[in-house]
FISEMI-393884 format. One record per atom (N, C-alpha, C): residue number from 0; chain; atom name; x, y, z. Coordinates in Angstrom, 3 decimals. Each point is the difference from the previous one (the first is absolute). Layout:
<atoms>
+-----+--------+-------+----------+----------+----------+
| num | cadena | atomo |     east |    north |       up |
+-----+--------+-------+----------+----------+----------+
| NUM |      A |    CA |        X |        Y |        Z |
...
+-----+--------+-------+----------+----------+----------+
</atoms>
This chain:
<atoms>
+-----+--------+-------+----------+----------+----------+
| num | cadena | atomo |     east |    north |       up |
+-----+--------+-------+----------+----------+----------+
|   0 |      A |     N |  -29.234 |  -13.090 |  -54.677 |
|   0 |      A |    CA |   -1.181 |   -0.293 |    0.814 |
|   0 |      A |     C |   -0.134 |    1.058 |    1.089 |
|   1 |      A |     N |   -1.544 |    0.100 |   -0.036 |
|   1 |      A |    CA |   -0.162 |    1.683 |    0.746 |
|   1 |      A |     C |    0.168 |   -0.802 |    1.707 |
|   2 |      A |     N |    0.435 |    0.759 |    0.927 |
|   2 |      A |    CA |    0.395 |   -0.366 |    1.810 |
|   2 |      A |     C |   -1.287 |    0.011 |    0.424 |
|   3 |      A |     N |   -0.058 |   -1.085 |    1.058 |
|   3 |      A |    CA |   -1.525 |   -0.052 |    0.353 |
|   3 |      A |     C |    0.104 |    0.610 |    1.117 |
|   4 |      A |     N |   -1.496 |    0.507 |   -0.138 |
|   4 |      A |    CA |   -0.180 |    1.190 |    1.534 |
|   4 |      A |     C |   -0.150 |   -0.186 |    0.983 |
|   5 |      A |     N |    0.580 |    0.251 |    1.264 |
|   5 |      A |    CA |   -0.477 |   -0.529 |    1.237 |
|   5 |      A |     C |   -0.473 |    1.149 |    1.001 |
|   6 |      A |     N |   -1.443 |   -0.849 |    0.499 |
|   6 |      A |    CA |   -0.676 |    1.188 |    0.877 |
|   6 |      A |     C |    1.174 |    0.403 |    1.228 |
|   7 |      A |     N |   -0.253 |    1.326 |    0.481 |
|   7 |      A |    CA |    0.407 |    0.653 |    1.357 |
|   7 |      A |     C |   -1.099 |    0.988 |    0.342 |
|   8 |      A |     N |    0.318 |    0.611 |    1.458 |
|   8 |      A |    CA |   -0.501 |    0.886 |    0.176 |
|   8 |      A |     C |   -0.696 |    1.079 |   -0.726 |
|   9 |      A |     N |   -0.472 |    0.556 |    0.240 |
|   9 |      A |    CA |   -0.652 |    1.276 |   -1.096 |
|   9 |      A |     C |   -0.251 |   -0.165 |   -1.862 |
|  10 |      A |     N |    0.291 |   -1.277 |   -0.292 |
|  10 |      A |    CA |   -0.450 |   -0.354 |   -0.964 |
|  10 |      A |     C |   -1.410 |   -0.057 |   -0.324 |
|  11 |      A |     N |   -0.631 |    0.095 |   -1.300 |
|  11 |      A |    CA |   -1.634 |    0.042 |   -0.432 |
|  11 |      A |     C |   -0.301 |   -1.665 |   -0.197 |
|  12 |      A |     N |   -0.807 |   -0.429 |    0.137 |
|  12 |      A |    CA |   -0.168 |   -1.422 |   -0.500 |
|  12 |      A |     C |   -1.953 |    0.205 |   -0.227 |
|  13 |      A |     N |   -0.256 |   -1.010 |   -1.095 |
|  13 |      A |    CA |   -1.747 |   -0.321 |   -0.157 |
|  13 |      A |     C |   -0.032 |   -1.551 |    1.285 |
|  14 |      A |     N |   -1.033 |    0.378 |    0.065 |
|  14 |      A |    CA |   -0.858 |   -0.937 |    1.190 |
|  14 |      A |     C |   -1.893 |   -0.570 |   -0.688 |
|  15 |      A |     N |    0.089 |   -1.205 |   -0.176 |
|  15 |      A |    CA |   -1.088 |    0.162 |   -0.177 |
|  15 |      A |     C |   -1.288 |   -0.326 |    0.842 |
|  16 |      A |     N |   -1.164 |    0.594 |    0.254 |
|  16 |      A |    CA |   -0.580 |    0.178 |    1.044 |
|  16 |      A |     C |   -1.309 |   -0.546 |   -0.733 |
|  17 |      A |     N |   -0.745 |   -0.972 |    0.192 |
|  17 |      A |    CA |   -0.973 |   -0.476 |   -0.497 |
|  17 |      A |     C |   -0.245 |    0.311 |   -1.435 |
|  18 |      A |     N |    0.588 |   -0.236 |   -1.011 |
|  18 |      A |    CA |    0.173 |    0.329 |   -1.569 |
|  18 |      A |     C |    0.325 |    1.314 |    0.014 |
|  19 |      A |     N |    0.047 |    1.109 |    0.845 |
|  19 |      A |    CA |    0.733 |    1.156 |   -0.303 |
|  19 |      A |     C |    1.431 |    0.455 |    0.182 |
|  20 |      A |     N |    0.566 |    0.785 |   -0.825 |
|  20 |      A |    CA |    1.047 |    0.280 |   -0.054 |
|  20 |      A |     C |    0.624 |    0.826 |    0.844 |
|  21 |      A |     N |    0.632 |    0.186 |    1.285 |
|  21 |      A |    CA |    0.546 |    1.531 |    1.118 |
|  21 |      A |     C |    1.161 |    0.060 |    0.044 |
|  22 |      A |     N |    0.414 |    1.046 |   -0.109 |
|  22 |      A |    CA |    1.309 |    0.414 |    0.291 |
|  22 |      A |     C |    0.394 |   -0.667 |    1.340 |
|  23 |      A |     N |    1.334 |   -0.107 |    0.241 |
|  23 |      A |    CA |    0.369 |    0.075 |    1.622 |
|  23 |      A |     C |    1.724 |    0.423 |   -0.128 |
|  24 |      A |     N |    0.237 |    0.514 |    1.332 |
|  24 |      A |    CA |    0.856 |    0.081 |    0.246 |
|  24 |      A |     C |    0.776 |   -1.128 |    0.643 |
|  25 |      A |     N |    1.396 |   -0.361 |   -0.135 |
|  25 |      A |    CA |    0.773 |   -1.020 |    1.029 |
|  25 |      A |     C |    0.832 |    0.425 |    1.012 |
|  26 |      A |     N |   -0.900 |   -0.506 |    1.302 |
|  26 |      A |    CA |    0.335 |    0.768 |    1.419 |
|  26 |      A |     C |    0.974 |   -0.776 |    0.505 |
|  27 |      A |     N |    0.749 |   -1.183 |   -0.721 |
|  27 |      A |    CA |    0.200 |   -0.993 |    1.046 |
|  27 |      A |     C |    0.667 |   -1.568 |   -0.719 |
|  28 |      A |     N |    1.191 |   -0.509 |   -0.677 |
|  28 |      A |    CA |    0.078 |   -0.819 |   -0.282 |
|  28 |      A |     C |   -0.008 |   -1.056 |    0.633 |
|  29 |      A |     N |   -0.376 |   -1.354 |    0.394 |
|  29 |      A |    CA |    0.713 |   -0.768 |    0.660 |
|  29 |      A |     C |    0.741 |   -1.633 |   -0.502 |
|  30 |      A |     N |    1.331 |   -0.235 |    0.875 |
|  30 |      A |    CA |    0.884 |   -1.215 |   -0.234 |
|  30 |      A |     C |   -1.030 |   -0.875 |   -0.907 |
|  31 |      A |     N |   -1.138 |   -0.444 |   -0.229 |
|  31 |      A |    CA |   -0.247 |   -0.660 |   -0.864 |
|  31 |      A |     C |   -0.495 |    0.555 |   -1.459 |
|  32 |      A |     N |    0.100 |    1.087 |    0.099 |
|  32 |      A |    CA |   -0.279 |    0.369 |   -1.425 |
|  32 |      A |     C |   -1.223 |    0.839 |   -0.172 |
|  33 |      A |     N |   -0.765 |   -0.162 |    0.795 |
|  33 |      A |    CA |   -1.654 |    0.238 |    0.649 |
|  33 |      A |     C |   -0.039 |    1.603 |    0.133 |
|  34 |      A |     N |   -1.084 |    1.072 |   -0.275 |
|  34 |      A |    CA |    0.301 |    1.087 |    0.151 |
|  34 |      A |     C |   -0.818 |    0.444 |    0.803 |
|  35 |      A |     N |    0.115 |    1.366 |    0.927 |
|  35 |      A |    CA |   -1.105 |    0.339 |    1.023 |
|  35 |      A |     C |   -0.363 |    1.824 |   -1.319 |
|  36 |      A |     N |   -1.212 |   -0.008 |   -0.075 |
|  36 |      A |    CA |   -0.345 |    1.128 |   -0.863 |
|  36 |      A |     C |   -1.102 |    0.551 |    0.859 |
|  37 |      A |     N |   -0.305 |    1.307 |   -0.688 |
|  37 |      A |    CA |   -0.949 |    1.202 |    0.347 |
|  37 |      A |     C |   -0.363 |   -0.344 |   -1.303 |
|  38 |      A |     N |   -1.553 |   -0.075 |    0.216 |
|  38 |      A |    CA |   -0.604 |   -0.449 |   -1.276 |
|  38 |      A |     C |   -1.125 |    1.544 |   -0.165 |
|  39 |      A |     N |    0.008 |    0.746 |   -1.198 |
|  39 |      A |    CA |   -0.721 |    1.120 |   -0.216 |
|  39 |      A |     C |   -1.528 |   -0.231 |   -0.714 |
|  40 |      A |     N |   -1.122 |   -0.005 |    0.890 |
|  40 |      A |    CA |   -1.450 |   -0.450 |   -0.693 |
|  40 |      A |     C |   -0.488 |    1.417 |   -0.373 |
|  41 |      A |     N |   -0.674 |    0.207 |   -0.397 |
|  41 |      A |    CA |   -0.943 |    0.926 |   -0.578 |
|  41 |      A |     C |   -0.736 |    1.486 |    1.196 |
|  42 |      A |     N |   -0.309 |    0.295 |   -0.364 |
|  42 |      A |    CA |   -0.244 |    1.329 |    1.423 |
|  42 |      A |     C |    0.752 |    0.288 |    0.901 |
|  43 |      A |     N |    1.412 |    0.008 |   -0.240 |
|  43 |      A |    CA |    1.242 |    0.254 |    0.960 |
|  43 |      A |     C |   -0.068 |   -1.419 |    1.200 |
|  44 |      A |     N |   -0.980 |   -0.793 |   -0.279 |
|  44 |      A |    CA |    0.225 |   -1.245 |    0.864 |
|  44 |      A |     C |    1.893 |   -0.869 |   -0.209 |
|  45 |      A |     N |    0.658 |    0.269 |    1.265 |
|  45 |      A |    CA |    0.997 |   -1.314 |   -0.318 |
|  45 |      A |     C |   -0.398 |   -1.242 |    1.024 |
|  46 |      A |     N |    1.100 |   -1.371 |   -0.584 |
|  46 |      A |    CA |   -0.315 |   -1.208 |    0.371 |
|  46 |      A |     C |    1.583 |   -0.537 |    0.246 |
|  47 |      A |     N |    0.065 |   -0.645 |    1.595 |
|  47 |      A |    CA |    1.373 |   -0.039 |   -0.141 |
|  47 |      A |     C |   -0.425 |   -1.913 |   -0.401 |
|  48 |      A |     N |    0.879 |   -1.065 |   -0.592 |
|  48 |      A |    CA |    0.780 |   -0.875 |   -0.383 |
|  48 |      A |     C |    1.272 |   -0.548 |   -0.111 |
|  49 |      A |     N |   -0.462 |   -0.744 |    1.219 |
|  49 |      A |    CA |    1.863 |   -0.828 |    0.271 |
|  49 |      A |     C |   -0.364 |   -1.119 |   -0.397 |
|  50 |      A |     N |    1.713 |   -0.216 |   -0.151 |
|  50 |      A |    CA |    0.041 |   -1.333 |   -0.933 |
|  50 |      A |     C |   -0.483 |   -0.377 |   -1.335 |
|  51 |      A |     N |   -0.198 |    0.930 |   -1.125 |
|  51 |      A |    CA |   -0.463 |   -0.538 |   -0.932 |
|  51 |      A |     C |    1.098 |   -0.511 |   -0.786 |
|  52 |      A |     N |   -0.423 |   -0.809 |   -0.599 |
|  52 |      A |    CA |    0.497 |   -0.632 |   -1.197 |
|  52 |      A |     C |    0.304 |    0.777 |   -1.471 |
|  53 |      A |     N |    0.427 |   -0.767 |   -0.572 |
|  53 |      A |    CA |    0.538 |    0.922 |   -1.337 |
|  53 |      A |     C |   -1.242 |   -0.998 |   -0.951 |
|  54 |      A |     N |   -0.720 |    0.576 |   -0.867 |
|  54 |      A |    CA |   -0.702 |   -1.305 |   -0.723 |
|  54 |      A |     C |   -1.230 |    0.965 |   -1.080 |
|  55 |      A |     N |   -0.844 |   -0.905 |   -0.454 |
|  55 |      A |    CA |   -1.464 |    0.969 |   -0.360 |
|  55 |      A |     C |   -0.891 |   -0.253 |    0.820 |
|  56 |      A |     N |    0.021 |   -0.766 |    1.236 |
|  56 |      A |    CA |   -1.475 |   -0.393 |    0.562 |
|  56 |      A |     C |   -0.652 |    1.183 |    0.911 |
|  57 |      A |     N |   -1.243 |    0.219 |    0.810 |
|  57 |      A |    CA |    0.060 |    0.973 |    0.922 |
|  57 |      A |     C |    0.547 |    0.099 |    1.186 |
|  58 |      A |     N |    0.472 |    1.229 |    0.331 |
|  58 |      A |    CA |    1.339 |    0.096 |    1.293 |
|  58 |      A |     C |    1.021 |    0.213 |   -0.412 |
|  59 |      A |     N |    0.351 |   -0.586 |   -1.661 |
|  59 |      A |    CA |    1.058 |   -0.355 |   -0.223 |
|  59 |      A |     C |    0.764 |    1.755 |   -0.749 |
|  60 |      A |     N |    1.559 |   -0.469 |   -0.251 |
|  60 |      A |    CA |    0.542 |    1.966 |   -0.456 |
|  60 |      A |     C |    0.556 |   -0.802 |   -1.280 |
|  61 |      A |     N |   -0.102 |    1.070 |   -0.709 |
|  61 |      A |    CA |    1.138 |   -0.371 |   -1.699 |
|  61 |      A |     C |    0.487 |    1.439 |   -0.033 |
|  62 |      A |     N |    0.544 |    0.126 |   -0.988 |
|  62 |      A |    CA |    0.673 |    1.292 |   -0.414 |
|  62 |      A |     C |   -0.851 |    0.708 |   -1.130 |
|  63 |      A |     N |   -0.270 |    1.481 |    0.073 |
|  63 |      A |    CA |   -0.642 |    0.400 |   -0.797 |
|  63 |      A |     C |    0.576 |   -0.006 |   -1.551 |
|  64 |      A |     N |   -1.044 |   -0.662 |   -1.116 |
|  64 |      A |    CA |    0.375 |    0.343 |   -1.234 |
|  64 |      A |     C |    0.893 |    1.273 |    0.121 |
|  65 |      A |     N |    1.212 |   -0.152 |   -0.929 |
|  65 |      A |    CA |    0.855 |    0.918 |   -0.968 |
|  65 |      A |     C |   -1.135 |    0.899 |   -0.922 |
|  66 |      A |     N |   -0.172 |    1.150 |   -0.197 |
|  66 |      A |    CA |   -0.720 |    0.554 |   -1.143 |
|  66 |      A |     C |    0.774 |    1.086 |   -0.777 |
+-----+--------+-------+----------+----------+----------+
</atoms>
């Protein structure tokens, strides 16, 4: 059984932002599990996000598909 991944710092994670898909970076773990990210939008716009959750809803981070 493959080791499951756990976010840290400078890790990539997906965020989803009103049905779209953004990169972010993880600036920030915290004691509950919850992550603080730099979220990357479109035209060099970033978006910072604390506290998100791990999940599919919006706000929320997963891990990018394997390809």
């Amino acid at each position: 059984m493959a080791e499951q991944q756990k976010p840290s710092v400078g890790r990539i994670v997906h965020v989803d932002d009103h049905g779209d898909t953004r990169p972010a970076i993880v600036v920030g773990v915290r004691s509950d599990g919850s992550l603080d990210l730099t979220v990357f939008r479109p035209y060099g716009e970033t978006m910072a996000l604390a506290g998100a959750k791990q999940g599919e809803s919006n706000g929320q981070w997963r891990w990018p598909e394997r390809v």
